[in-house]
NUMARVO-851784 format. One record per residue (C-alpha): residue number from 0; residue in one letter; y, x, z. Coordinates in steps of 0.1 Angstrom, whole numbers, padded with zeros to 4 digits. Each point is the difference from the previous one (the first is absolute). Layout:
! NUMARVO-851784
+-----+------+-------+-------+-------+
|  nr | rest | north |  east |    up |
+-----+------+-------+-------+-------+
| NUM |    A |     Y |     X |     Z |
...
+-----+------+-------+-------+-------+
END
This chain:
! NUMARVO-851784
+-----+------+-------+-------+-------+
|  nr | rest | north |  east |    up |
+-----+------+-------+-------+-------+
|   0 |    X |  1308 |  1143 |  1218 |
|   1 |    X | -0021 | -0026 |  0015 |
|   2 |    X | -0014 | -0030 | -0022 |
|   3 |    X | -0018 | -0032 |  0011 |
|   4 |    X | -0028 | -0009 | -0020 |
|   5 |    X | -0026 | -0022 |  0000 |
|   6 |    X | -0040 |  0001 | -0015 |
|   7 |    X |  0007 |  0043 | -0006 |
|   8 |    X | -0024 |  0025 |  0011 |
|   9 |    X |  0013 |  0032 | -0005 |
|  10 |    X | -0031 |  0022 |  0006 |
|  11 |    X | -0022 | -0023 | -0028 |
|  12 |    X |  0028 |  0002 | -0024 |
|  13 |    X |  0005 |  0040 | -0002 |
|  14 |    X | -0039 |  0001 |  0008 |
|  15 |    X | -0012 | -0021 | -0029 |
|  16 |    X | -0002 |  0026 | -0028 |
|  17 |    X |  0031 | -0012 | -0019 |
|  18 |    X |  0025 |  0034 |  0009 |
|  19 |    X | -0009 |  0031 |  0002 |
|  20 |    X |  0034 |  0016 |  0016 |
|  21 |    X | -0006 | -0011 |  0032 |
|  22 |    X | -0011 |  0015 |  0030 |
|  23 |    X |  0003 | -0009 |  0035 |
|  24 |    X |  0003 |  0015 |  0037 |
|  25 |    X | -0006 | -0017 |  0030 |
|  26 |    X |  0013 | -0035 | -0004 |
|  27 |    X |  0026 |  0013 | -0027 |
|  28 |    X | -0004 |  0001 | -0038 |
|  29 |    X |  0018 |  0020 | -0018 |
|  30 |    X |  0003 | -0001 | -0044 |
|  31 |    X |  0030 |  0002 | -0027 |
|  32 |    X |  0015 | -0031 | -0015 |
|  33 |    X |  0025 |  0002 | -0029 |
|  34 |    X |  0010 |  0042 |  0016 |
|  35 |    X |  0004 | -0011 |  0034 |
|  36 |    X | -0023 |  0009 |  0028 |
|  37 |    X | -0011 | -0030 |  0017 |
|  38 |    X | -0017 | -0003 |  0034 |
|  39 |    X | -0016 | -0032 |  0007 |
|  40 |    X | -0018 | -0017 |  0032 |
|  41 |    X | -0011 | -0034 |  0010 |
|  42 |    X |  0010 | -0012 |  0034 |
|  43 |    X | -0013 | -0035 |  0003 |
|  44 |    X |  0014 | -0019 | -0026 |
|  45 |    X |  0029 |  0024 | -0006 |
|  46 |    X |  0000 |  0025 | -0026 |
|  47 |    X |  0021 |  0031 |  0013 |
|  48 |    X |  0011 |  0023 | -0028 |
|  49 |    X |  0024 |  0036 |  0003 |
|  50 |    X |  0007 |  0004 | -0038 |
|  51 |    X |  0032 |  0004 | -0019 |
|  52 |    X | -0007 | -0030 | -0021 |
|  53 |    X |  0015 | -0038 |  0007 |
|  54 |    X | -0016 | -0026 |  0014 |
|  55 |    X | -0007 | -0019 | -0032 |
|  56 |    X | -0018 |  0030 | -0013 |
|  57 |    X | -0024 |  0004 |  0027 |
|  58 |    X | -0006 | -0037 | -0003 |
|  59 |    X | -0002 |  0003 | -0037 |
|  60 |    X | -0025 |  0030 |  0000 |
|  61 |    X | -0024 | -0014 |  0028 |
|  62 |    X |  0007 | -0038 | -0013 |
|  63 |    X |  0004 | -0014 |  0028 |
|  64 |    X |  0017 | -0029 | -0024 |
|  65 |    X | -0037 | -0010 | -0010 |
|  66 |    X | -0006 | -0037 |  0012 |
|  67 |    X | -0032 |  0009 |  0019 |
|  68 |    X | -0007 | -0037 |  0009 |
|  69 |    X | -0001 | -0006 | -0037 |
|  70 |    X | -0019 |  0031 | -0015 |
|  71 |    X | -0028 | -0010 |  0029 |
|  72 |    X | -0001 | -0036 | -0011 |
|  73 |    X | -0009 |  0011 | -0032 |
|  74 |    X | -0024 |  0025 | -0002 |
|  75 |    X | -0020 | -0017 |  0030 |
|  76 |    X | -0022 | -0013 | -0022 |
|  77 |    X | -0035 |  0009 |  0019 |
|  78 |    X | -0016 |  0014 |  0029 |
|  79 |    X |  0002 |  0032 | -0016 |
|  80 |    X |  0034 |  0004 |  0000 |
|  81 |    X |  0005 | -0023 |  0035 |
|  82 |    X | -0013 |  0020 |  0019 |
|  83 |    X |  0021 |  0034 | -0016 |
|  84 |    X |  0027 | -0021 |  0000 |
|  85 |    X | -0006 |  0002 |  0041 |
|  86 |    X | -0008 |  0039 |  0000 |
|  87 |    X |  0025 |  0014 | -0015 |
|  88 |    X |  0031 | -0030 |  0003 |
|  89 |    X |  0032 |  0018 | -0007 |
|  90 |    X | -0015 |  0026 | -0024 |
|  91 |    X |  0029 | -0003 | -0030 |
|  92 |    X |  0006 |  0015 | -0034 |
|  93 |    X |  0025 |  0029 |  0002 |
|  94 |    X |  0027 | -0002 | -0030 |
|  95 |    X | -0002 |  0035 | -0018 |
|  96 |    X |  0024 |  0014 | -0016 |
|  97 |    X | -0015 | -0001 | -0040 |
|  98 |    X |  0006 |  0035 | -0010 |
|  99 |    X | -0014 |  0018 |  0030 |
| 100 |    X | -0034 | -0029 |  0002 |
| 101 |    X | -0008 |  0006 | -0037 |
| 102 |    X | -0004 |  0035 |  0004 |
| 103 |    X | -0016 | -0004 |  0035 |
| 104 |    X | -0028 | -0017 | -0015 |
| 105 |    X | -0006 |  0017 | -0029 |
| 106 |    X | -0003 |  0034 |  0027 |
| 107 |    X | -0026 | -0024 |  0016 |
| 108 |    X | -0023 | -0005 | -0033 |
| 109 |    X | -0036 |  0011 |  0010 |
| 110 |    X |  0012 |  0012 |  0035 |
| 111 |    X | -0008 | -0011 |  0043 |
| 112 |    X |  0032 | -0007 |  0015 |
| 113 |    X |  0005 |  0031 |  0023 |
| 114 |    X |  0001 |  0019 | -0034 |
| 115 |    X |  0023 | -0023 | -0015 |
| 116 |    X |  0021 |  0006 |  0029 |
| 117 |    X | -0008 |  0037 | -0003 |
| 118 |    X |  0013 |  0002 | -0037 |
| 119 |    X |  0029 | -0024 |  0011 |
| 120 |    X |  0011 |  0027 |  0023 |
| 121 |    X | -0004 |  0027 | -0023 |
| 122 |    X |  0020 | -0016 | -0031 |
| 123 |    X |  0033 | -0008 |  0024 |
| 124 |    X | -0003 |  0037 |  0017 |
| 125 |    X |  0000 |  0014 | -0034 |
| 126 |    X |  0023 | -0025 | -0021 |
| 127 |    X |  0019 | -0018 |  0028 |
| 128 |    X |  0034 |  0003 |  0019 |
| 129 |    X | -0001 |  0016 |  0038 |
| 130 |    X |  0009 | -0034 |  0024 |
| 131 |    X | -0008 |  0023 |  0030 |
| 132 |    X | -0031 | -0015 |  0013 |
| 133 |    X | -0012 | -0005 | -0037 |
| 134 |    X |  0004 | -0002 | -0037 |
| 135 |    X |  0016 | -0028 | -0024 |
| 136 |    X | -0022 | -0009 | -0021 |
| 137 |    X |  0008 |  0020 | -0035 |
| 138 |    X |  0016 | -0014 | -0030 |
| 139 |    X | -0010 | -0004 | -0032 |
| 140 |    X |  0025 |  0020 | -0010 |
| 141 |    X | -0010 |  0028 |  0021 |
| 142 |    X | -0041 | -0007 | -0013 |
| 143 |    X |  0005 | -0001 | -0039 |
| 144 |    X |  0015 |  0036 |  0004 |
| 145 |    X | -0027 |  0017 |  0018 |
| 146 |    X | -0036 |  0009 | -0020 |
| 147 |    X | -0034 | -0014 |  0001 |
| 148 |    X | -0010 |  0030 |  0018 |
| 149 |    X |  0023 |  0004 |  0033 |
| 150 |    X | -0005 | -0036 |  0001 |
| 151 |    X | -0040 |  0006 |  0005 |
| 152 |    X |  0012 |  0020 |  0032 |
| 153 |    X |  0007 | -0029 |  0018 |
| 154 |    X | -0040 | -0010 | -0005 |
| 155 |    X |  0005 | -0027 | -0025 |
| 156 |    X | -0025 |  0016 | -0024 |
| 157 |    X | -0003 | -0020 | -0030 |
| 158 |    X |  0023 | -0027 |  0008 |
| 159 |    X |  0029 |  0025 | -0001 |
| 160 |    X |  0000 | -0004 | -0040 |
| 161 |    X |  0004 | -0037 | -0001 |
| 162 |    X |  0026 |  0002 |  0031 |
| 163 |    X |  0019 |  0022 | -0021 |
| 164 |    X |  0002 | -0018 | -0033 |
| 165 |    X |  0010 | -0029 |  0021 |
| 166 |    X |  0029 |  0017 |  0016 |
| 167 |    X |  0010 |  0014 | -0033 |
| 168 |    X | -0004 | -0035 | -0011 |
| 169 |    X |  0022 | -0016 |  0026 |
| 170 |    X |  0029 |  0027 |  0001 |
| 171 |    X |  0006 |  0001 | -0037 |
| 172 |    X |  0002 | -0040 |  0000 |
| 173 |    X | -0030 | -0007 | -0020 |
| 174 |    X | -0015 | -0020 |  0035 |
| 175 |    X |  0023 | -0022 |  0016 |
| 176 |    X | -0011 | -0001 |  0036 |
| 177 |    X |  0020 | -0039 |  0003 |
| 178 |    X | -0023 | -0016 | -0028 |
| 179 |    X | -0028 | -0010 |  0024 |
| 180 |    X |  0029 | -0023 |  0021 |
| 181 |    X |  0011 | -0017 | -0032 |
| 182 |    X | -0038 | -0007 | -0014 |
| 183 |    X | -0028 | -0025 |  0005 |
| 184 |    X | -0026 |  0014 |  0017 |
| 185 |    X | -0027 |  0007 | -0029 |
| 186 |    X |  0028 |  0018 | -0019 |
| 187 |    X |  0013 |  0019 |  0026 |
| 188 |    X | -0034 |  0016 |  0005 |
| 189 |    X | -0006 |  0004 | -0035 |
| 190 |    X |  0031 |  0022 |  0000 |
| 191 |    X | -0013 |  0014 |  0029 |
| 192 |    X | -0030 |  0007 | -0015 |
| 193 |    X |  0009 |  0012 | -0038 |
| 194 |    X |  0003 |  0035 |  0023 |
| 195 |    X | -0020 |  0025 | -0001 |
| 196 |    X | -0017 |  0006 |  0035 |
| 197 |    X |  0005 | -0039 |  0008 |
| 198 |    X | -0030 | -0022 |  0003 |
| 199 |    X |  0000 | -0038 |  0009 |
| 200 |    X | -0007 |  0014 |  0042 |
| 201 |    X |  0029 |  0020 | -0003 |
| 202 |    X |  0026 | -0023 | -0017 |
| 203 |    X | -0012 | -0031 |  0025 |
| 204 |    X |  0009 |  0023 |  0028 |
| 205 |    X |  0033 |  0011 | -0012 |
| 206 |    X |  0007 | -0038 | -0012 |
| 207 |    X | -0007 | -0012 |  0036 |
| 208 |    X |  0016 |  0027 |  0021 |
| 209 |    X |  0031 |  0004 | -0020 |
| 210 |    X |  0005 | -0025 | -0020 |
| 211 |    X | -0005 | -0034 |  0017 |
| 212 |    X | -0031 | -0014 | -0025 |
| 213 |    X | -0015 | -0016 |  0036 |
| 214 |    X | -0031 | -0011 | -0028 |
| 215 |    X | -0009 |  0037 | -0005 |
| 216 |    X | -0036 |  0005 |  0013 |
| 217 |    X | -0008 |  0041 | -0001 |
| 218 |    X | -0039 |  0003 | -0003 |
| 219 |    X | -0011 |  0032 |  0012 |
| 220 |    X | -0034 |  0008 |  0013 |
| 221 |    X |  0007 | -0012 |  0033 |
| 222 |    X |  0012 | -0033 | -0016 |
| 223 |    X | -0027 | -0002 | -0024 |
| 224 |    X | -0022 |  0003 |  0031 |
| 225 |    X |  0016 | -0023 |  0027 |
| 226 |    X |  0005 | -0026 | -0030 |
| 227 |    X | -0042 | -0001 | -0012 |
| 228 |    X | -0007 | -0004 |  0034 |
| 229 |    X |  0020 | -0028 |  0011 |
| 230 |    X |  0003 | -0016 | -0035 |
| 231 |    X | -0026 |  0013 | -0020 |
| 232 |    X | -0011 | -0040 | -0006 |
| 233 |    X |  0033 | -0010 | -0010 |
| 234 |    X |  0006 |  0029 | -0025 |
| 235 |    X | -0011 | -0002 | -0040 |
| 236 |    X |  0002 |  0022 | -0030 |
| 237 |    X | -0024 |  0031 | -0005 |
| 238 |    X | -0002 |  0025 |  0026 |
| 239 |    X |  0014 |  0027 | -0024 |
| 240 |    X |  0032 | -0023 |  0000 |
| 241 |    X | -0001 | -0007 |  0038 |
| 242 |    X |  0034 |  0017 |  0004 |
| 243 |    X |  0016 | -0021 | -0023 |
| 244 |    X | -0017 | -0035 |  0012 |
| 245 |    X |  0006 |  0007 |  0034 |
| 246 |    X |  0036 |  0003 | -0008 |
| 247 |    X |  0001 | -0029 | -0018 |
| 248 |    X | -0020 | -0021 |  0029 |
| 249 |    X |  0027 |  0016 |  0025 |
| 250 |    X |  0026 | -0016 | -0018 |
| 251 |    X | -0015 | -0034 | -0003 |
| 252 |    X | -0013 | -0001 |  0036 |
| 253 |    X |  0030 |  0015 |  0022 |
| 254 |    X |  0025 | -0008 | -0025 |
| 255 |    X |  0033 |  0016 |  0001 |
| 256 |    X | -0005 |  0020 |  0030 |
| 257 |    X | -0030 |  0012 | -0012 |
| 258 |    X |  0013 |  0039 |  0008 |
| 259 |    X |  0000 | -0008 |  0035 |
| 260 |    X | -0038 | -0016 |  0004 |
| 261 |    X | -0007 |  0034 | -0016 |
| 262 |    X |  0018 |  0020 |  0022 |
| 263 |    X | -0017 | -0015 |  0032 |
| 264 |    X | -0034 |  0005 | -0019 |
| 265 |    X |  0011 |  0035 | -0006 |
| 266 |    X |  0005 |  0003 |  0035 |
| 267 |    X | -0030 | -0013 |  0012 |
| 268 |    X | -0022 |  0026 | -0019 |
| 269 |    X |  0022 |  0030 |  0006 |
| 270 |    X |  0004 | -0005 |  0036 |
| 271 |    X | -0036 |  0005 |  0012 |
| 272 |    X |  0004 | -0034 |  0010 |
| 273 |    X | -0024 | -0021 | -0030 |
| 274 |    X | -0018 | -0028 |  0024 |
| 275 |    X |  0013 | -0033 | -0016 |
| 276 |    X | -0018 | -0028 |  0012 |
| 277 |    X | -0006 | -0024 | -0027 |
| 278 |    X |  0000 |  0006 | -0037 |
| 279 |    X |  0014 | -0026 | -0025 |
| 280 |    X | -0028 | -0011 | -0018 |
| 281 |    X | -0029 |  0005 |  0027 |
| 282 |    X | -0001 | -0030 |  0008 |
| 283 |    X |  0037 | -0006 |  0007 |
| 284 |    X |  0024 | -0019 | -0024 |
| 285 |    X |  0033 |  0014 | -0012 |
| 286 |    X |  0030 | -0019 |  0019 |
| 287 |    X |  0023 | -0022 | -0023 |
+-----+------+-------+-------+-------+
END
């Protein structure tokens, strides 16, 4: 199928650091949505896809429904973010399916990407149905009846305990994966968070990717960097809190979109690619 699209960037938006299923060839990328297969390229402003999902699907997953007009209007709010804004245009959040994200990124606790991937792989070889040219993602089902120890196999090391007591969690009922859609977005990480294994990076990153909470701000170390250097002026609290006040400041200063500034400041640090001009508050005033 062929899709028109307009402010999407393919390559930024499986490049970014926000999947892990996805690999590409040549011009083609290739990952699993929802059990399908789905091959994906840009040409021009199309988006050409050979999957067995619909249309809406695909449009759904890459959310291509995003008013990117909008979401740049807001989050434009400096020089700092103008000229990423320019960089990286039609970078967009991918919509994840909430099962297979939350345990995604509790594999990814303490990990570099390529090994996140790695253990990715591992977990739907092992637990995961045969589509071919890969695995479905496995259940939870299928997880809270294997053991702490087969699960280590799959090079998850420690996190494999608290991956299983979630799965265990989920498939006899005692998580309800639909909560988080139904919830403000303080209680639905405070849910997310009452489990084991699930720290405020963790549950941001879920909330965001799966969940639509666009005021989710994830503060890693690549955040925690990008966001001292730019912002450092701008931000208060004690630096043994700076997590939490950065979060906080994110909120206030991108407002609701806030998950996409920090996906394009994500970006800027993980692709090799750092050399922002101007920093808000050297010198430079925030934009109203």
């Amino acid at each position: 199928m062929r899709i028109p699209t307009k402010d999407f960037d393919l390559d930024s938006t499986l490049d970014c650091g926000q999947v892990f299923r996805w690999q590409r060839s040549g011009e083609w990328w290739t990952g699993v949505v929802r059990g399908h297969i789905v091959r994906a390229r840009q040409d021009g402003c199309d988006l050409v896809v050979d999957t067995g999902l619909d249309r809406d699907s695909i449009i759904r997953y890459f959310r291509l429904d995003d008013d990117m007009a909008g979401i740049y209007s807001r989050i434009n709010t400096d020089p700092v973010m103008d000229d990423l804004i320019h960089r990286f245009r039609g970078l967009r959040l991918v919509r994840q399916e909430p099962w297979e994200c939350l345990i995604s990124y509790m594999a990814s606790s303490c990990k570099s990407i390529p090994n996140i991937k790695d253990s990715i792989s591992n977990l739907c070889r092992q637990y995961g149905d045969d589509l071919g040219r890969d695995f479905s993602f496995p259940t939870a089902e299928v997880l809270a009846r294997t053991s702490e120890s087969r699960l280590r196999e799959t090079k998850l090391g420690f996190r494999s305990a608290n991956i299983l007591e979630v799965a265990r969690k989920v498939d006899r009922g005692e998580l309800d994966l639909g909560a988080p859609f139904e919830l403000e977005y303080r209680e639905a990480r405070e849910l997310l968070m009452g489990m084991r294994g699930i720290g405020p990076k963790i549950a941001d990153c879920v909330l965001l990717f799966a969940y639509d909470k666009m005021e989710a701000f994830p503060v890693d170390t690549h955040i925690l960097s990008v966001m001292e250097e730019h912002y450092g002026p701008l931000l208060e609290g004690a630096k043994s809190k700076r997590g939490e006040a950065i979060r906080e400041f994110a909120r206030s200063y991108f407002g609701h979109y806030a998950g996409y500034a920090q996906q394009y400041l994500y970006y800027s640090r993980i692709s090799g690619d750092s050399t922002i001009p101007v920093s808000c508050g050297h010198g430079e005033k925030p934009r109203q």
